[in-house]
N, CA, C and O atoms as a GROMACS GRO file, in nm:
protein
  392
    1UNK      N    1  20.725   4.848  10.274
    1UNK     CA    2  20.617   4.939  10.240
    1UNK      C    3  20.503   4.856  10.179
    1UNK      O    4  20.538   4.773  10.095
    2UNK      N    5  20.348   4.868  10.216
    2UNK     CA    6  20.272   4.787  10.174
    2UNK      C    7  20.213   4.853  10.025
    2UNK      O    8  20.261   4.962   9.992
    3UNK      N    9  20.119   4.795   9.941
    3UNK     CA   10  20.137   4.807   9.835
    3UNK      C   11  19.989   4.957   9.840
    3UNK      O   12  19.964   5.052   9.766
    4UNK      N   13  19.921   4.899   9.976
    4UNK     CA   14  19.845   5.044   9.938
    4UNK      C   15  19.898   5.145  10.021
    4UNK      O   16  19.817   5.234  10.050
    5UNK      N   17  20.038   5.157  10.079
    5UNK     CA   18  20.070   5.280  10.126
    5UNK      C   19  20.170   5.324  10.027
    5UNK      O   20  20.214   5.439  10.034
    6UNK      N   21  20.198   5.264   9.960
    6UNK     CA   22  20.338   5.319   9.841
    6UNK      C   23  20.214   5.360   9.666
    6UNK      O   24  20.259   5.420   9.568
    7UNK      N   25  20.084   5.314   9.674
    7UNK     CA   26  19.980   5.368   9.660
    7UNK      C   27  19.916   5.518   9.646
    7UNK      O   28  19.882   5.596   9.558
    8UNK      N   29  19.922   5.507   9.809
    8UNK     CA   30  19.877   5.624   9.881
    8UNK      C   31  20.027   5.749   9.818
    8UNK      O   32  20.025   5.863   9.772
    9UNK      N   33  20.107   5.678   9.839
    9UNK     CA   34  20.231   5.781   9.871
    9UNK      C   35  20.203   5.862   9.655
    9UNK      O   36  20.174   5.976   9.621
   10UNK      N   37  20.225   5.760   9.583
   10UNK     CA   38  20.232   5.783   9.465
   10UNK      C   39  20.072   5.899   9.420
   10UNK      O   40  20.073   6.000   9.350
   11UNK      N   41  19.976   5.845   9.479
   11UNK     CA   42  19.849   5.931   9.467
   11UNK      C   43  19.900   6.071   9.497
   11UNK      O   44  19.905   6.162   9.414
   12UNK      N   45  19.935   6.078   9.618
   12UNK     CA   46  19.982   6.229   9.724
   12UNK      C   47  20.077   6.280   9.623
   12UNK      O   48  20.030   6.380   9.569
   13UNK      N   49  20.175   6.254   9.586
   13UNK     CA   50  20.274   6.349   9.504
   13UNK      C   51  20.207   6.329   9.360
   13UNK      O   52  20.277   6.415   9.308
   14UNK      N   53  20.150   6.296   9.284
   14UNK     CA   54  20.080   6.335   9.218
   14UNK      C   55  19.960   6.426   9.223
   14UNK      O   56  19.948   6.495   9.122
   15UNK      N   57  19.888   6.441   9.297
   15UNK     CA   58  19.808   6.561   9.365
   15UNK      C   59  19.868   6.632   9.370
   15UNK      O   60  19.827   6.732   9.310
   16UNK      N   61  20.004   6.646   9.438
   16UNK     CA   62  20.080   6.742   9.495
   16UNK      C   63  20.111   6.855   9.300
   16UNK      O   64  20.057   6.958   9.259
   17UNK      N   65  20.202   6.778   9.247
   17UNK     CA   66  20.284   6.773   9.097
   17UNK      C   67  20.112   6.853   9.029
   17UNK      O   68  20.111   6.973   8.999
   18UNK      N   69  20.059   6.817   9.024
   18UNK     CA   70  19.933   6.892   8.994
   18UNK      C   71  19.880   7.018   9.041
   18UNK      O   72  19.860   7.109   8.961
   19UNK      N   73  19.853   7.032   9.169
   19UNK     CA   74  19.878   7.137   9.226
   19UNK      C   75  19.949   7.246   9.194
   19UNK      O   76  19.907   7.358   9.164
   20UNK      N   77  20.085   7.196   9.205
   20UNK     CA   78  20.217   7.283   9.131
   20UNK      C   79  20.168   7.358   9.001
   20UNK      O   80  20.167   7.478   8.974
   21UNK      N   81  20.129   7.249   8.931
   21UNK     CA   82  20.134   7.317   8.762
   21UNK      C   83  20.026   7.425   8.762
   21UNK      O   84  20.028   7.534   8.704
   22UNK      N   85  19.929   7.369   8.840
   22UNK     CA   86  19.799   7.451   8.843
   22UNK      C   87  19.808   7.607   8.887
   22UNK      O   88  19.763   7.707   8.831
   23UNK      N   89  19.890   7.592   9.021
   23UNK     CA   90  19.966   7.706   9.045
   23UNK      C   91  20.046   7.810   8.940
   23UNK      O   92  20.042   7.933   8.928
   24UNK      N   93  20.086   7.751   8.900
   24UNK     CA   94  20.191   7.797   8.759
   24UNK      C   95  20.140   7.866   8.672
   24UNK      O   96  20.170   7.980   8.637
   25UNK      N   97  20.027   7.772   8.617
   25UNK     CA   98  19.923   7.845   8.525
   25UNK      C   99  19.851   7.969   8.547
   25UNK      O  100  19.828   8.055   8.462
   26UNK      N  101  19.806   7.970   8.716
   26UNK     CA  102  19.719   8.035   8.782
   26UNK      C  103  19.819   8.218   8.739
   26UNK      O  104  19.779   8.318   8.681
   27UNK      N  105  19.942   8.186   8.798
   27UNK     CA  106  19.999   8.276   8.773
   27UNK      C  107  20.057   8.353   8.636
   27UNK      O  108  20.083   8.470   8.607
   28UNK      N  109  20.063   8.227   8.567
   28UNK     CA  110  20.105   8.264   8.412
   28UNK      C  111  19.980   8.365   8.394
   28UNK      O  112  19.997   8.481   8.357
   29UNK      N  113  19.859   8.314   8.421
   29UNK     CA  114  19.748   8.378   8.353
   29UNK      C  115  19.721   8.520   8.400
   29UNK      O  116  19.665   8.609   8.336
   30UNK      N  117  19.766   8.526   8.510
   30UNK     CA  118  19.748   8.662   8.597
   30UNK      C  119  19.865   8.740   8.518
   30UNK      O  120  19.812   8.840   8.469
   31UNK      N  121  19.997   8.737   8.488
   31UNK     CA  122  20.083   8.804   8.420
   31UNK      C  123  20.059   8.807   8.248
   31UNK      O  124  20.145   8.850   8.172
   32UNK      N  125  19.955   8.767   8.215
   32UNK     CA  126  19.914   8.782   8.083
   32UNK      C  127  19.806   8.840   8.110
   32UNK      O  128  19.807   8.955   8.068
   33UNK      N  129  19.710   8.810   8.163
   33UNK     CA  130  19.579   8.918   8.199
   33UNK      C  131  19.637   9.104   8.175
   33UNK      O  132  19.589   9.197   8.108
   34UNK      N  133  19.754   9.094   8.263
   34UNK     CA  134  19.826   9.237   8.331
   34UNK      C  135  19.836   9.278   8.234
   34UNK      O  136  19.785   9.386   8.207
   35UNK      N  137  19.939   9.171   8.102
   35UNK     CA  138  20.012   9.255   7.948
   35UNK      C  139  19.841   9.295   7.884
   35UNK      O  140  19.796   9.408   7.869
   36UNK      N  141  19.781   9.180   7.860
   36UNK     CA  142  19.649   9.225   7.789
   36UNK      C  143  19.608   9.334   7.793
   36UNK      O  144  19.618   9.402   7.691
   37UNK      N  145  19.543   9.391   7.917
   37UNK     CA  146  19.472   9.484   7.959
   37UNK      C  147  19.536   9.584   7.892
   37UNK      O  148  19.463   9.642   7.812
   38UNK      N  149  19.658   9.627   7.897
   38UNK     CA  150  19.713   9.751   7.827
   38UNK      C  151  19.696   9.784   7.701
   38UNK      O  152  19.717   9.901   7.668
   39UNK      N  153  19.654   9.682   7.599
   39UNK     CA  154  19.592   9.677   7.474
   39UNK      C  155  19.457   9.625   7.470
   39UNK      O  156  19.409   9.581   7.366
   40UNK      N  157  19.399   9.629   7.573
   40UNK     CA  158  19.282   9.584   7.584
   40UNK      C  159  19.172   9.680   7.459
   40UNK      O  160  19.109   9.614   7.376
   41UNK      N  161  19.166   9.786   7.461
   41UNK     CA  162  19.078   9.904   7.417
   41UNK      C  163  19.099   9.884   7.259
   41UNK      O  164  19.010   9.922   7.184
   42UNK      N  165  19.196   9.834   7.215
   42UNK     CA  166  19.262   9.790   7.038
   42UNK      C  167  19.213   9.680   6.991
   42UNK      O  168  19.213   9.657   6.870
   43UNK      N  169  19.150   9.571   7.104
   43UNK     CA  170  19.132   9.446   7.038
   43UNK      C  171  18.997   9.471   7.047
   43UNK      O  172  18.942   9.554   7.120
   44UNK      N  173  18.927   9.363   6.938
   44UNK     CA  174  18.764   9.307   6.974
   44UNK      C  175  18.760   9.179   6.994
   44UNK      O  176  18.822   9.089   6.936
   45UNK      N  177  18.683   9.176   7.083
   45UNK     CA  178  18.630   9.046   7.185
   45UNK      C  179  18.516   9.008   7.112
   45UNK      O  180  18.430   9.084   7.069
   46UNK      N  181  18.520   8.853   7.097
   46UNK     CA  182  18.419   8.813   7.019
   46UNK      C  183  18.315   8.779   7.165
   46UNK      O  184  18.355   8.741   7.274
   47UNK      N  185  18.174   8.808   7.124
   47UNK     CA  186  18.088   8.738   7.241
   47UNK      C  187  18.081   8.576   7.263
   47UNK      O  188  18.025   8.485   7.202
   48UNK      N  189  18.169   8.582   7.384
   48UNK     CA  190  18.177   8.419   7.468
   48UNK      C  191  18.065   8.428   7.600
   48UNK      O  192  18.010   8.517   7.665
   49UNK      N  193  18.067   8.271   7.597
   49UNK     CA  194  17.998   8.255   7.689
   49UNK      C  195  18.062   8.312   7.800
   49UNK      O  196  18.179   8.343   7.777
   50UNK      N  197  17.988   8.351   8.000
   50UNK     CA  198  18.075   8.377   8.082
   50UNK      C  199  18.136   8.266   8.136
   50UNK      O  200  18.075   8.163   8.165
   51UNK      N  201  18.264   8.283   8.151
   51UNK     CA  202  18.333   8.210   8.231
   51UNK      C  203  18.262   8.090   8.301
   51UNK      O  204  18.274   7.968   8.286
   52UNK      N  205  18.181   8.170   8.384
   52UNK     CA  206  18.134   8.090   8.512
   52UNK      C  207  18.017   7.992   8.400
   52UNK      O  208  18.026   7.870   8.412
   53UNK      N  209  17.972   8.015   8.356
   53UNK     CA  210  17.877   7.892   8.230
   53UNK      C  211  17.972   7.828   8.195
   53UNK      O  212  17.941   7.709   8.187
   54UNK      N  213  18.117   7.854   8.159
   54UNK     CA  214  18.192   7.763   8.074
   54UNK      C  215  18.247   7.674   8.171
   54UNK      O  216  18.273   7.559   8.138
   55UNK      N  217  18.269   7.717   8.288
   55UNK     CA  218  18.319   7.598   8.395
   55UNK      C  219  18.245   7.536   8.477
   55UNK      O  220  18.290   7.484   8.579
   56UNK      N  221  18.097   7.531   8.436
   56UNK     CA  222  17.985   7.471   8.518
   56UNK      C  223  17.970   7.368   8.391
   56UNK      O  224  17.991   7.250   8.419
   57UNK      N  225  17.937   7.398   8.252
   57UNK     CA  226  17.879   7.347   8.169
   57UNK      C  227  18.046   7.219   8.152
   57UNK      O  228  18.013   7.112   8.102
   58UNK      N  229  18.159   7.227   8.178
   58UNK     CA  230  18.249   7.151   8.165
   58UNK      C  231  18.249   7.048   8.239
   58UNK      O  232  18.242   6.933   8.197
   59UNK      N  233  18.258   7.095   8.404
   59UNK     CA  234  18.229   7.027   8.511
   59UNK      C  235  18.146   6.920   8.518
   59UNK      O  236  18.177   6.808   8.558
   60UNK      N  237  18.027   6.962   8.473
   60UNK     CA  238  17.907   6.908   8.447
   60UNK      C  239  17.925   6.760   8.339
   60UNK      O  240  17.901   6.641   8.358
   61UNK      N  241  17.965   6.818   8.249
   61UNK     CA  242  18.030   6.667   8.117
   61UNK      C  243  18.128   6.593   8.198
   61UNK      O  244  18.102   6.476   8.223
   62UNK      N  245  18.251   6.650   8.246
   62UNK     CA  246  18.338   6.588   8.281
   62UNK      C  247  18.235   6.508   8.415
   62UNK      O  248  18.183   6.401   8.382
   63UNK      N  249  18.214   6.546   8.523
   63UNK     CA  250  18.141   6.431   8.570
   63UNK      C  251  18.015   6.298   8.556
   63UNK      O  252  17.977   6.203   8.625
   64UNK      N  253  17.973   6.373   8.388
   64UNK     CA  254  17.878   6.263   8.354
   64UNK      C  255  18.003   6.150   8.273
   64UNK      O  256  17.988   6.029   8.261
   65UNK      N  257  18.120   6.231   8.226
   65UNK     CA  258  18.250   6.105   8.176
   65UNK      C  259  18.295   6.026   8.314
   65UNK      O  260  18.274   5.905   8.315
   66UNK      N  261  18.333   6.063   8.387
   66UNK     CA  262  18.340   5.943   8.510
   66UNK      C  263  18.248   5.862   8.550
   66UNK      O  264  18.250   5.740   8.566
   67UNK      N  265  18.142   5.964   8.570
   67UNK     CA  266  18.054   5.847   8.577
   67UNK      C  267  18.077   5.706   8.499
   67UNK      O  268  18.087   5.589   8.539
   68UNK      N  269  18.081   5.768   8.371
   68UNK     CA  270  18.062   5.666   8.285
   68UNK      C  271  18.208   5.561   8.251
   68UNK      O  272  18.222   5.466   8.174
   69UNK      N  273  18.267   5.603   8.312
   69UNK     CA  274  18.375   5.538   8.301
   69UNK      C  275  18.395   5.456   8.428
   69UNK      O  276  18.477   5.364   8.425
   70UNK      N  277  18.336   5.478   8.524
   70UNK     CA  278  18.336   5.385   8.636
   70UNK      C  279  18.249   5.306   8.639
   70UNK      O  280  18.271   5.190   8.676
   71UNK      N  281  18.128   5.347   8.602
   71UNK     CA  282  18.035   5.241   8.508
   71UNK      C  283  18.082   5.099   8.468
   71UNK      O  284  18.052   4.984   8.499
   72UNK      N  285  18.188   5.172   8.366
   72UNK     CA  286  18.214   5.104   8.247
   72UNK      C  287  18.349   4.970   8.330
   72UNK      O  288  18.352   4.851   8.299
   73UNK      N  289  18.458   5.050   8.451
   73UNK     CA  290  18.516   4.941   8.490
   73UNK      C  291  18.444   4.878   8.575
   73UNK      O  292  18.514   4.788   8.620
   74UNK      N  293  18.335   4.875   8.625
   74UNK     CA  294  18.269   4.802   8.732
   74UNK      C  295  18.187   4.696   8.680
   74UNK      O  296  18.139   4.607   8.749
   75UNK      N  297  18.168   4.715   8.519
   75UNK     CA  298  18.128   4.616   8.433
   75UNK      C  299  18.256   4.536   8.392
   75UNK      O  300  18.245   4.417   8.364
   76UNK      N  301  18.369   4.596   8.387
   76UNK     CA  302  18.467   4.505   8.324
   76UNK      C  303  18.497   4.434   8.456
   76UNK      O  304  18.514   4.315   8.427
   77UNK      N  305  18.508   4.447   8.563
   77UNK     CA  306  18.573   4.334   8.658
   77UNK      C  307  18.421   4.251   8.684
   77UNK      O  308  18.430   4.131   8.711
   78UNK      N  309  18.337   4.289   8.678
   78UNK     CA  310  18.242   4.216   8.738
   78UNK      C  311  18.226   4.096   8.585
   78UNK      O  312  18.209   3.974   8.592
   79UNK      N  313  18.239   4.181   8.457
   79UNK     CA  314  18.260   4.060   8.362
   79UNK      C  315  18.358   3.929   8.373
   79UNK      O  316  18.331   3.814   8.341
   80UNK      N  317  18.499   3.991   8.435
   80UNK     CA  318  18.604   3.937   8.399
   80UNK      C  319  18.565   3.830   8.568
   80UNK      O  320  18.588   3.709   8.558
   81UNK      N  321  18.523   3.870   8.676
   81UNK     CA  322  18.513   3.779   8.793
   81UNK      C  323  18.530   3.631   8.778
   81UNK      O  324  18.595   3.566   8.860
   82UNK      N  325  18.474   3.582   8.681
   82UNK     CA  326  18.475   3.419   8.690
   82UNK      C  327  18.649   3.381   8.677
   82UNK      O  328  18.714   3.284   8.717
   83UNK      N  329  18.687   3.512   8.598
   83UNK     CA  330  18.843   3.443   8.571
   83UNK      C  331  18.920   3.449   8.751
   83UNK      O  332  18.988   3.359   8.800
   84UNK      N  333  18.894   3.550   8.802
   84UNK     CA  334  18.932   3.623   8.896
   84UNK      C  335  18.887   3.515   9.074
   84UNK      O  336  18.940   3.547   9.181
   85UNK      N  337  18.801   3.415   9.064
   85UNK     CA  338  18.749   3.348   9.179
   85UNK      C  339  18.843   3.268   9.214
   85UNK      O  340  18.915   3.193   9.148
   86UNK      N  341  18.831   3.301   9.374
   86UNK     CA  342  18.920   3.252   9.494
   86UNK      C  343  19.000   3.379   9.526
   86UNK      O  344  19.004   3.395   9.649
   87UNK      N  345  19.054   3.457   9.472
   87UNK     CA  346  19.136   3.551   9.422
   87UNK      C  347  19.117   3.702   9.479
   87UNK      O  348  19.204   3.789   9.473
   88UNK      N  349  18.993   3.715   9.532
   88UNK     CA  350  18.896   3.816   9.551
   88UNK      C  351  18.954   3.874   9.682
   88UNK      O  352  18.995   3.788   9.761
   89UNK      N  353  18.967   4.013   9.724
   89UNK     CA  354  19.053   4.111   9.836
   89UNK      C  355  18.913   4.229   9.842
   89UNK      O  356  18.843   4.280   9.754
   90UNK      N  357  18.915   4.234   9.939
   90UNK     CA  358  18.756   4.359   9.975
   90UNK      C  359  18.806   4.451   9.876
   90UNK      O  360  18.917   4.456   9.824
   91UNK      N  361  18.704   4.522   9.860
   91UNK     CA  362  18.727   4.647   9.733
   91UNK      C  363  18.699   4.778   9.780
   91UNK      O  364  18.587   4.779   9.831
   92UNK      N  365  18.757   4.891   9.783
   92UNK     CA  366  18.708   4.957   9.864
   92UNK      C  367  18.559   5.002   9.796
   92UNK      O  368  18.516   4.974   9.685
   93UNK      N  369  18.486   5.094   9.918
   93UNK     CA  370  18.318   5.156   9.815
   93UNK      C  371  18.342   5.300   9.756
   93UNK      O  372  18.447   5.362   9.773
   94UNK      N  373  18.248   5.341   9.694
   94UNK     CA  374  18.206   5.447   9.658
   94UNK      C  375  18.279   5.524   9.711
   94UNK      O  376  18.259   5.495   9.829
   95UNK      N  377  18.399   5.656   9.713
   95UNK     CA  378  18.381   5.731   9.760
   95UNK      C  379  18.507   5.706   9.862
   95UNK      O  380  18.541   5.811   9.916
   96UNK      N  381  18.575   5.606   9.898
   96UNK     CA  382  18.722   5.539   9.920
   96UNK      C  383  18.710   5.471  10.024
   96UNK      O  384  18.819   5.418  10.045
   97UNK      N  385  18.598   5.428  10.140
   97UNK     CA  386  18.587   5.347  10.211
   97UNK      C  387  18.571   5.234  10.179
   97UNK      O  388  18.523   5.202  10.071
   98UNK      N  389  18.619   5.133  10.291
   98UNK     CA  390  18.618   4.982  10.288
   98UNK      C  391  18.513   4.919  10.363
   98UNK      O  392  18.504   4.796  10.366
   0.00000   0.00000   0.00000
């Protein structure tokens, strides 16, 4: 097995294992939504932002943190290169092409 198909393989079931949980949750939340609602009319709801603002405005950070974190390793190998010469294997680009 080469080292970027046992790679590949480890990426895929991790996607996968993620998926799963996500699933899980998806449903946990739907069977707690269900209990809620029946006491819904007893509780007070504090005013939140909607949903859809809270998962744009997240999205939004979380991709300015990658950014910055890929940034940040593309400075560390390009620092560390002098140690690294002769040594050098294509890298893939942006986005997973070679």
């Amino acid at each position: 097995m080469t080292e970027s198909h046992s790679t590949g393989q480890v990426s895929s079931d991790l996607l996968d294992a993620i998926r799963k949980s996500q699933d899980m949750v998806v449903d946990a939340t739907k069977r707690l939504v269900e209990t809620l609602e029946s006491v819904r009319s007893s509780v007070q709801v504090p005013d939140l932002p909607k949903p859809e603002e809270y998962v744009a405005t997240l999205y939004n950070f979380t991709e300015q943190l990658l950014d910055s974190q890929r940034k940040f390793a593309e400075g560390m190998i390009e620092a560390t290169k002098p140690l690294r010469s002769g040594q050098e294997r294509p890298v893939a680009e942006k986005g997973g092409k070679k």
